[in-house]
C-alpha positions as a Markdown table, in Angstrom:
| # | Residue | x | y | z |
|---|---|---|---|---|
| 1 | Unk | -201.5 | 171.2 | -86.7 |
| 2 | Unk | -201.7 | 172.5 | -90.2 |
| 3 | Unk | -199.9 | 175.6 | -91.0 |
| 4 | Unk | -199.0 | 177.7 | -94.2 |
| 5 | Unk | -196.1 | 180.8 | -94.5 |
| 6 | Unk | -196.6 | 183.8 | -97.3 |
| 7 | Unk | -193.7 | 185.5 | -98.6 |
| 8 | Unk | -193.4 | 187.5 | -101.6 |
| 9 | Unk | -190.0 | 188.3 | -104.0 |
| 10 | Unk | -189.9 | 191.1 | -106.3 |
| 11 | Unk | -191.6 | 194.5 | -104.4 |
| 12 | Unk | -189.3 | 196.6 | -105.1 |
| 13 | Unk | -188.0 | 196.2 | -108.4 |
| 14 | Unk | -188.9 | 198.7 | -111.3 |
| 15 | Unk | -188.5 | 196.0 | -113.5 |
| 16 | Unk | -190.8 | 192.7 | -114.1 |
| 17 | Unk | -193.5 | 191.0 | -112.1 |
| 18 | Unk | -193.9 | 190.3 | -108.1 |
| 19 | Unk | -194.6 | 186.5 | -107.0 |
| 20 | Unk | -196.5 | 185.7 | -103.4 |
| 21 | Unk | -195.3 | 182.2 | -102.9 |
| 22 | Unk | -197.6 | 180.2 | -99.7 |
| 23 | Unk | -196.8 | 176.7 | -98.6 |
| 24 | Unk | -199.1 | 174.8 | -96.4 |
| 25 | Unk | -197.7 | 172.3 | -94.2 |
| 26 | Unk | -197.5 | 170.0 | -90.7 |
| 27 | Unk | -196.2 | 171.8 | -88.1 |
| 28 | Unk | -194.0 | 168.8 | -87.1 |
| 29 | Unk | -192.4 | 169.0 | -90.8 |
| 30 | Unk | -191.4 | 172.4 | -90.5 |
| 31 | Unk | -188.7 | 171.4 | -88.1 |
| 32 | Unk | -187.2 | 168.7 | -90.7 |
| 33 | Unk | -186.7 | 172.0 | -93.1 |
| 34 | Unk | -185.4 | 173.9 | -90.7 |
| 35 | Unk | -182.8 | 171.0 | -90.6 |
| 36 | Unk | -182.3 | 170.9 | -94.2 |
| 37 | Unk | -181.5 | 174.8 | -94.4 |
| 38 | Unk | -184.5 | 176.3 | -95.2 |
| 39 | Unk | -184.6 | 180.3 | -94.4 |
| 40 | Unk | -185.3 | 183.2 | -96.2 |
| 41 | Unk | -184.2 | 183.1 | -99.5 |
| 42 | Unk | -181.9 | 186.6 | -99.3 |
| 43 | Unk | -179.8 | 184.4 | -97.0 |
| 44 | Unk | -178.8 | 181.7 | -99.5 |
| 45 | Unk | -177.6 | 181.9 | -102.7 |
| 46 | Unk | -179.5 | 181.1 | -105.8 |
| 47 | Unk | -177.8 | 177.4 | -106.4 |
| 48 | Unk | -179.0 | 176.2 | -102.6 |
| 49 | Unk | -182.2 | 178.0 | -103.8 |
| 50 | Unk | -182.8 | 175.6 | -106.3 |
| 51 | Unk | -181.2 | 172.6 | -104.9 |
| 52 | Unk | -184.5 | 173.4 | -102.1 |
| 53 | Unk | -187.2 | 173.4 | -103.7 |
| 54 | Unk | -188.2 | 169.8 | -103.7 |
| 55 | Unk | -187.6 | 169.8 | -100.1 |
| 56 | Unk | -189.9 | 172.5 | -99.7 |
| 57 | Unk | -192.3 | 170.9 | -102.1 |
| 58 | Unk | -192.1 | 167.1 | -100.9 |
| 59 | Unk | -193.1 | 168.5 | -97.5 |
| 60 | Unk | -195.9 | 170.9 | -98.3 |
| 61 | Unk | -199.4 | 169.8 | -98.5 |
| 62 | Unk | -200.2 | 172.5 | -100.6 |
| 63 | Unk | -197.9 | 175.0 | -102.1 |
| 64 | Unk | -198.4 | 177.3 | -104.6 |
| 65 | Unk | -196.7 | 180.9 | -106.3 |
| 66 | Unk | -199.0 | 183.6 | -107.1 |
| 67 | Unk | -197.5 | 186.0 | -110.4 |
| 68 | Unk | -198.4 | 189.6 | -110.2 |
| 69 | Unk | -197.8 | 191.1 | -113.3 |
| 70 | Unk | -196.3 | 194.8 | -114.2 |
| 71 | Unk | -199.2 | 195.2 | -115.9 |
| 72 | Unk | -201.6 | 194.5 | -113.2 |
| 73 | Unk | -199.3 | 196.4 | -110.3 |
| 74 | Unk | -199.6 | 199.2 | -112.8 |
| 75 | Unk | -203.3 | 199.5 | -112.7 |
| 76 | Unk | -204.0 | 198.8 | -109.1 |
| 77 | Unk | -201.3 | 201.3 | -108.2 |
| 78 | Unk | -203.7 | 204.2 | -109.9 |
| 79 | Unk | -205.8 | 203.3 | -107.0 |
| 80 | Unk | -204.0 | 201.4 | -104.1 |
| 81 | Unk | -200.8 | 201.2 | -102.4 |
| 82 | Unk | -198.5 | 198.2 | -102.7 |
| 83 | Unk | -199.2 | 197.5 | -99.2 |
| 84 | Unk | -202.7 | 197.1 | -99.9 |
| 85 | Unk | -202.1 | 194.7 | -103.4 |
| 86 | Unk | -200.0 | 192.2 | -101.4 |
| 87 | Unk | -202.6 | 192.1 | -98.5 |
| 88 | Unk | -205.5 | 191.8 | -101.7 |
| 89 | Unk | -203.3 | 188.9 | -103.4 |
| 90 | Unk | -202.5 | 186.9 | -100.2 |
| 91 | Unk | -205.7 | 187.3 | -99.5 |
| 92 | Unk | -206.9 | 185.8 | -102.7 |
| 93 | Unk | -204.4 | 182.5 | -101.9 |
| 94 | Unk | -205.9 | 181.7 | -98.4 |
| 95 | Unk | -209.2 | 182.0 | -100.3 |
| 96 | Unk | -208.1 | 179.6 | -102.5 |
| 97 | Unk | -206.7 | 177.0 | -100.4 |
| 98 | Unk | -207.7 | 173.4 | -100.4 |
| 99 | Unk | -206.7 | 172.4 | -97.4 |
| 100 | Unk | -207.9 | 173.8 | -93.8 |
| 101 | Unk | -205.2 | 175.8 | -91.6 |
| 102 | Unk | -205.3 | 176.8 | -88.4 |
| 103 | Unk | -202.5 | 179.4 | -88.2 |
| 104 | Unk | -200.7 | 181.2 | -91.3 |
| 105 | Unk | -197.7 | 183.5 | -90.7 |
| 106 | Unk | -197.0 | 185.9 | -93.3 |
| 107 | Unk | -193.9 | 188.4 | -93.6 |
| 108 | Unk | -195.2 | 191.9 | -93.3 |
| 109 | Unk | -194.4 | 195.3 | -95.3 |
| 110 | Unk | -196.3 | 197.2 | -92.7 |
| 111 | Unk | -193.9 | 198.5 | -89.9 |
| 112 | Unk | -197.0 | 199.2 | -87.4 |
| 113 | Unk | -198.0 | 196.0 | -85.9 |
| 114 | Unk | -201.3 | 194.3 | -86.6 |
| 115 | Unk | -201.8 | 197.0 | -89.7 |
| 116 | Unk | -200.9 | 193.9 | -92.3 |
| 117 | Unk | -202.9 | 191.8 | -90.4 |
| 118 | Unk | -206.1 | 194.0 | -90.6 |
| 119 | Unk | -205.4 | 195.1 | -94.2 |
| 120 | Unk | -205.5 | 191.1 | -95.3 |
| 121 | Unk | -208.9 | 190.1 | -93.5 |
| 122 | Unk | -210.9 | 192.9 | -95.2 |
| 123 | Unk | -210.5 | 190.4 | -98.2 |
| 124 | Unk | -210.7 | 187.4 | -96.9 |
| 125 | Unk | -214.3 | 185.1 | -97.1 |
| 126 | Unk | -216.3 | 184.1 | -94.9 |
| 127 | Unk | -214.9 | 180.5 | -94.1 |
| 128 | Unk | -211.4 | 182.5 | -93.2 |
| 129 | Unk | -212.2 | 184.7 | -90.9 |
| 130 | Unk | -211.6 | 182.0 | -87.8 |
| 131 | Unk | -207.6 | 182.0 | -89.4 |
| 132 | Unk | -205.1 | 183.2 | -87.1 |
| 133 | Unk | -202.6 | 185.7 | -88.8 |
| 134 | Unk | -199.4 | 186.0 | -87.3 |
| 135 | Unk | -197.8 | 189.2 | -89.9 |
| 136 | Unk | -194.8 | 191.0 | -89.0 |
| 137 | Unk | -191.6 | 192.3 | -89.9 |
| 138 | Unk | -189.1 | 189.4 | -90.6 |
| 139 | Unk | -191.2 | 186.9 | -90.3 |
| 140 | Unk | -189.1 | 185.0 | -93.7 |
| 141 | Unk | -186.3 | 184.9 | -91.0 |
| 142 | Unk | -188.0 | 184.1 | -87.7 |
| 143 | Unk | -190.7 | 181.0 | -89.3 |
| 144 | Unk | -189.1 | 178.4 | -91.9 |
| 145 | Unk | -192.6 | 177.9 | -93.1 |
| 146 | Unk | -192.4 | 181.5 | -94.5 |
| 147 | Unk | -188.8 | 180.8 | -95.4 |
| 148 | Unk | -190.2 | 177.9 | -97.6 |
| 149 | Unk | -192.7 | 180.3 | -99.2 |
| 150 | Unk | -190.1 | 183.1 | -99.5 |
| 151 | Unk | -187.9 | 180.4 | -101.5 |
| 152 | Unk | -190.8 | 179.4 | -103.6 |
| 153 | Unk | -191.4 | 183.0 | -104.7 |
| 154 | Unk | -188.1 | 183.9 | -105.7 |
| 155 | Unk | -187.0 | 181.0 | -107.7 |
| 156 | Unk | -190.2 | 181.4 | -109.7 |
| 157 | Unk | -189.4 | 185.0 | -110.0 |
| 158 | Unk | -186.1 | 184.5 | -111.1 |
| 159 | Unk | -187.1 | 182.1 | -113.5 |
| 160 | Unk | -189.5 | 184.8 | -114.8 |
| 161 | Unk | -186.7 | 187.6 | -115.0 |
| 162 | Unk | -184.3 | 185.0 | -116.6 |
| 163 | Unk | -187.3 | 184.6 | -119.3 |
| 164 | Unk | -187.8 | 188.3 | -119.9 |
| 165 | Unk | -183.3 | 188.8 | -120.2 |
| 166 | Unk | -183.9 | 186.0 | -123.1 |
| 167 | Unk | -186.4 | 188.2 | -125.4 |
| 168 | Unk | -185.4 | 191.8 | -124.3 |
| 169 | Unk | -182.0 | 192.2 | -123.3 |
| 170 | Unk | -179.8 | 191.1 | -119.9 |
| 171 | Unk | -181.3 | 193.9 | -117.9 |
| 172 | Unk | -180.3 | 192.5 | -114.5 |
| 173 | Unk | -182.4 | 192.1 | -111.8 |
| 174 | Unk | -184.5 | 195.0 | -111.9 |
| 175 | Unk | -184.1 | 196.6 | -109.1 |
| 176 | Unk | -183.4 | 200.0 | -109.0 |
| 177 | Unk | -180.1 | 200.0 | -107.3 |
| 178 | Unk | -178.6 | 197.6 | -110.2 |
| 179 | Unk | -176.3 | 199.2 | -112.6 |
| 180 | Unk | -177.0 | 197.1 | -115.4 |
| 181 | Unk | -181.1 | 197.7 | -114.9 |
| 182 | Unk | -179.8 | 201.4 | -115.0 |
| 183 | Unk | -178.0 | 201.5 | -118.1 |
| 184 | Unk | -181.1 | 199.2 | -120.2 |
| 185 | Unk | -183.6 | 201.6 | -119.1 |
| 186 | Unk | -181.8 | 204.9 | -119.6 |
| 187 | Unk | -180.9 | 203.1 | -123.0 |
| 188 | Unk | -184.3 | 202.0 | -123.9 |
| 189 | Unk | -186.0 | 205.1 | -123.1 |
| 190 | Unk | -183.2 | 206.9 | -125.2 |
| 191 | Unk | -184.0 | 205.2 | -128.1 |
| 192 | Unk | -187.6 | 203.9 | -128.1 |
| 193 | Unk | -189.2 | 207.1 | -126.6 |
| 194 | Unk | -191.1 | 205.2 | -123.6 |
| 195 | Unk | -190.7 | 202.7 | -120.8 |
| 196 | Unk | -189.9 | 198.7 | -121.4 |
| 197 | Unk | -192.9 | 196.3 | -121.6 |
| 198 | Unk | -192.3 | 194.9 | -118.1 |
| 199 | Unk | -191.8 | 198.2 | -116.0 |
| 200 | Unk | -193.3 | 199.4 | -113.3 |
| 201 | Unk | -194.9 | 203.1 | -114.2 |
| 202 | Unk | -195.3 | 204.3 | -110.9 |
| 203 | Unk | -191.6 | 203.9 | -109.8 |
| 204 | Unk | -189.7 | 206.8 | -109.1 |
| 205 | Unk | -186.5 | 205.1 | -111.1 |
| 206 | Unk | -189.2 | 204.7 | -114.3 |
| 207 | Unk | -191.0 | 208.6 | -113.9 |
| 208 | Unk | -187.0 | 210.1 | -113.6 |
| 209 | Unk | -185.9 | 207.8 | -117.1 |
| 210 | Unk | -188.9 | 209.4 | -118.9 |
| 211 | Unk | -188.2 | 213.0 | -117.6 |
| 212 | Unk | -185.2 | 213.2 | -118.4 |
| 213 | Unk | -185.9 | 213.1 | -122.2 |
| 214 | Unk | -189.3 | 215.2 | -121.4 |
| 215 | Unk | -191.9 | 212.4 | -121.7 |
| 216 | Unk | -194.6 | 212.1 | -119.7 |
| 217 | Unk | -195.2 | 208.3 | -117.6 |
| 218 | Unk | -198.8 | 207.5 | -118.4 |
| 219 | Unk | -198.7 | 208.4 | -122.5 |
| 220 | Unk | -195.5 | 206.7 | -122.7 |
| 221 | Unk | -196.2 | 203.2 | -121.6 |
């Protein structure tokens, strides 16, 4: 039985893009990376991150990372929740597929049950709307196959960040809760008069930075 797992990295952060990694595999070789560690990738650290992906890879069938741009978060947010951009992007990579799957278990923001689920098929073609969708909370824990994709999407994103550090400035990670992503905004905004290249306008952490020297979000970005 063929099977694929959808995981994103990067929903919260104020900083930099999201990535929606999917991996398509056997059910049978999901065991194997169960053995060889695989889980979500909050649980390991980035080096055994890394050191996984050509497991992950080698036993996909099909795996791919979807990047979500600032840029594009920022103008779908003018007219949809995250929520409903994840469900519209995950969407747009079981659309895509090559290969035929008969189940696909994706970890869901939504806390209500079935509500990710429903949200994903409004965008899904005609050929997909047999697929069984198994979303719900924790699913990057409970299903290696997600853990695969949630592994996929944050070493791409990471890579992506690392990229961003190298031309801007080491801003951290970009989540809101990191001091050093606290200090390069505050400092940026101080100086330049309006948000970094790569932020996220619609985040509290970003609307507060601009306040506080009187600017307004949408004509400073």
């Amino acid at each position: 039985m063929l099977i694929a797992g959808i995981d994103e990295a990067g929903r919260g952060p104020c900083f930099g893009p999201m990535t929606i990694g999917i991996s398509v595999m056997d059910k049978e070789n999901e065991k194997q990376l169960k053995v060889a560690g695989v889980k979500d990738s909050k649980l390991l650290l980035p080096a055994k991150r890394e050191s996984l992906i050509k497991e992950v890879t080698s036993h996909s069938i099909e795996h791919k990372v979807l990047v979500l741009e600032p840029i594009e978060i920022n103008d779908l947010m003018s007219q949809y929740s995250l929520n409903e951009i994840e469900a519209m992007k995950i969407a747009e990579l079981l659309n895509n597929l090559k290969t035929k799957i008969e189940i696909v278990y994706v970890d869901s923001p939504d806390a209500v049950k079935g509500a990710f689920e429903k949200r994903i098929r409004k965008y899904l073609n005609e050929k997909n709307q047999e697929l069984k969708i198994i979303a719900e909370n924790k699913a990057d824990t409970n299903y290696t196959v997600v853990g695969a994709a949630s592994i996929l999407a944050k070493v791409k994103r990471d890579y992506l960040i690392e990229k961003l550090c190298e031309k801007f400035g080491d801003f951290g990670s970009g989540y809101p809760s990191d001091p050093k992503t606290q200090k390069f905004l505050a400092d940026y905004v101080k100086e330049n008069k309006k948000l970094p290249p790569f932020s996220r306008i619609f985040w509290k952490t970003c609307t507060n930075a601009l306040e506080k020297i009187g600017q307004k979000r949408l004509d400073n970005y």
